[in-house]
C-alpha positions as CSV (number, residue, x, y, z in Angstrom):
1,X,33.9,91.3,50.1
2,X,35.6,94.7,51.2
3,X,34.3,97.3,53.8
4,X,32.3,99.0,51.3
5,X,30.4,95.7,50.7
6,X,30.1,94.7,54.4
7,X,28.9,98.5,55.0
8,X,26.3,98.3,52.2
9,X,25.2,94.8,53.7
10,X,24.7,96.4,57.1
11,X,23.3,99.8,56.0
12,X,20.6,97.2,54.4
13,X,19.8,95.1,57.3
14,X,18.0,98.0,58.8
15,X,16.0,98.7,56.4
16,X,15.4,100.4,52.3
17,X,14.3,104.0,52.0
18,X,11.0,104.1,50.6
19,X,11.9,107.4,48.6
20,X,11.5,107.6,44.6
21,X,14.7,107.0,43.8
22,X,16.0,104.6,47.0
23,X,19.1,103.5,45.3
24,X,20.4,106.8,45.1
25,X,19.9,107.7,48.6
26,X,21.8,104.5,49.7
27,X,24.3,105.3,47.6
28,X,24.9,108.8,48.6
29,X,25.4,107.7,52.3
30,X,28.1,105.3,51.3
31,X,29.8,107.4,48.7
32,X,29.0,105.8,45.4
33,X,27.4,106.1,42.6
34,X,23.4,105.1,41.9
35,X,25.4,102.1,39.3
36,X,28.0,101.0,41.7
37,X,25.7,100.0,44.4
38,X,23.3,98.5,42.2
39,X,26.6,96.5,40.6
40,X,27.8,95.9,44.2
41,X,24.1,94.5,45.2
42,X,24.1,92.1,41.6
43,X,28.1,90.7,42.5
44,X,26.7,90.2,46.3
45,X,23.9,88.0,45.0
46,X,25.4,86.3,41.8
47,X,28.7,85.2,44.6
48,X,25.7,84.2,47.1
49,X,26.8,86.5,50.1
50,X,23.2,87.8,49.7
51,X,20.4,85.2,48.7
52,X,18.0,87.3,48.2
53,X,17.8,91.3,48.6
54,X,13.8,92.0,48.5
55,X,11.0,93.2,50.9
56,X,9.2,91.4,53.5
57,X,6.0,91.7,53.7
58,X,2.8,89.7,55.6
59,X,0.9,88.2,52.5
60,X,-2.3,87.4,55.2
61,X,-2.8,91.4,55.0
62,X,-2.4,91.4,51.3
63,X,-5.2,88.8,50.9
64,X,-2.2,85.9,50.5
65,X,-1.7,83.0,52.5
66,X,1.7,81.4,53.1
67,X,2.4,77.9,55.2
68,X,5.3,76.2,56.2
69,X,5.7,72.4,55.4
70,X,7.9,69.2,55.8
71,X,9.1,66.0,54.4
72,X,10.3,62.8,55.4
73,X,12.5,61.9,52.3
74,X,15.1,59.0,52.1
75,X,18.5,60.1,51.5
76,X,18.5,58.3,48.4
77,X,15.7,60.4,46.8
78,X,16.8,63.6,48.2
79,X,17.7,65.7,45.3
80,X,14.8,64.1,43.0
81,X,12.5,65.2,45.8
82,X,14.1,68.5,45.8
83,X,13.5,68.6,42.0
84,X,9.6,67.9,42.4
85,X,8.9,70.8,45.4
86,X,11.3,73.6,43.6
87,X,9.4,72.6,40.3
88,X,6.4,74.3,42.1
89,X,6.4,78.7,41.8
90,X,4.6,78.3,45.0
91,X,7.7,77.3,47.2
92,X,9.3,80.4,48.1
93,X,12.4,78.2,49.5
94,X,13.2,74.9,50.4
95,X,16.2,74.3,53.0
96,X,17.8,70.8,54.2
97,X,17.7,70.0,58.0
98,X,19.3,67.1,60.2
99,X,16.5,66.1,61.1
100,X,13.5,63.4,60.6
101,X,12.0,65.8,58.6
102,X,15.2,66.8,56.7
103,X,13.6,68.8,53.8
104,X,11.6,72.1,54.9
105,X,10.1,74.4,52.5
106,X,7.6,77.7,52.9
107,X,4.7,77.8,50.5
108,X,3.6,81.2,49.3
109,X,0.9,81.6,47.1
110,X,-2.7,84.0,46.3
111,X,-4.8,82.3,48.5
112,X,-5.1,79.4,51.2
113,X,-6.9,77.4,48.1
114,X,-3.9,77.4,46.5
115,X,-1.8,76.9,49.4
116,X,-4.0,74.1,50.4
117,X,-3.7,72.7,46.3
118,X,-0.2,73.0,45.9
119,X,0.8,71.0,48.9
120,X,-1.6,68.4,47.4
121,X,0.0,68.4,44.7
122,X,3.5,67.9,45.9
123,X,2.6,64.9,48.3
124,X,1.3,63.7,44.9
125,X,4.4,64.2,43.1
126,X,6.7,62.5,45.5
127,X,5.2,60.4,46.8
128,X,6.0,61.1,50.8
129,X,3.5,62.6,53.4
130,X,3.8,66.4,53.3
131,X,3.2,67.7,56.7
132,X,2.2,71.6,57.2
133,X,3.2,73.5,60.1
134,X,0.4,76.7,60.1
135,X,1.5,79.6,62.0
136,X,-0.4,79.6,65.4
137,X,1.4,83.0,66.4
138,X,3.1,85.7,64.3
139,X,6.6,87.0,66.8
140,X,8.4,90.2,65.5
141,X,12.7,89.5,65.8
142,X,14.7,92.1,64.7
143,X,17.7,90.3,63.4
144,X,20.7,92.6,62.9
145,X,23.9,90.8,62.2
146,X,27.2,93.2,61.8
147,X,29.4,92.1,59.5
């Protein structure tokens, strides 16, 4: 990663012009081309610096519903387990914790019946109590990490 990388990565943290051609505008601050940042954006992702580059948004006011959820799973059936939630479109991500509960995931989905269905299902598929942690209390942090 060089300084144009780590500048990109930083312009982006606060935020994507909403303009009709927001790539271009990026770019022009930086001093590249529309293609370059667009290439730089694909190398950041495809070497994992970035996970994901995509908006946030609250799927309640889109008529979504979204939930947060845990398992219990034996060491020895970790990655199978794994296998079985990721299988599902629903699970936006799925992330490994020391913990009791040491696999946490975030379902995402049209409605709360399909929320509600496709935690079913995965406490079907593996076998393990899935446990849902509902958000009581939506917080706003505004996380901005220079690199």
């Amino acid at each position: 990663m060089d300084e144009i990388d780590r500048s990109l990565i930083n312009k982006l943290q606060r935020g994507f012009p909403v303009v009709e051609r927001p790539y271009l505008q990026v770019a022009h601050e930086l001093g590249l081309s529309e293609e370059g940042l667009i290439g730089r954006l694909g190398n950041l992702l495809d070497q994992g610096v970035l996970s994901r580059f995509g908006p946030l948004y609250q799927a309640e006011r889109l008529g979504g519903a979204y939930t947060l959820a845990a398992i219990q799973v034996p060491e020895a059936d970790y990655d199978r387990t794994a296998g079985l939630v990721n299988a599902h479109r629903e699970v936006a991500h799925n992330y490994r914790r020391e913990h009791a509960f040491n696999m946490w995931f975030v379902v995402a989905a049209l409605s709360p019946a399909t929320v509600a269905r496709t935690l079913s299902e995965i406490e079907r598929d593996c076998t393990y109590p899935v446990f849902e942690f509902r958000k009581q209390r939506e917080y706003l942090v505004d996380l901005d990490l220079p690199i």
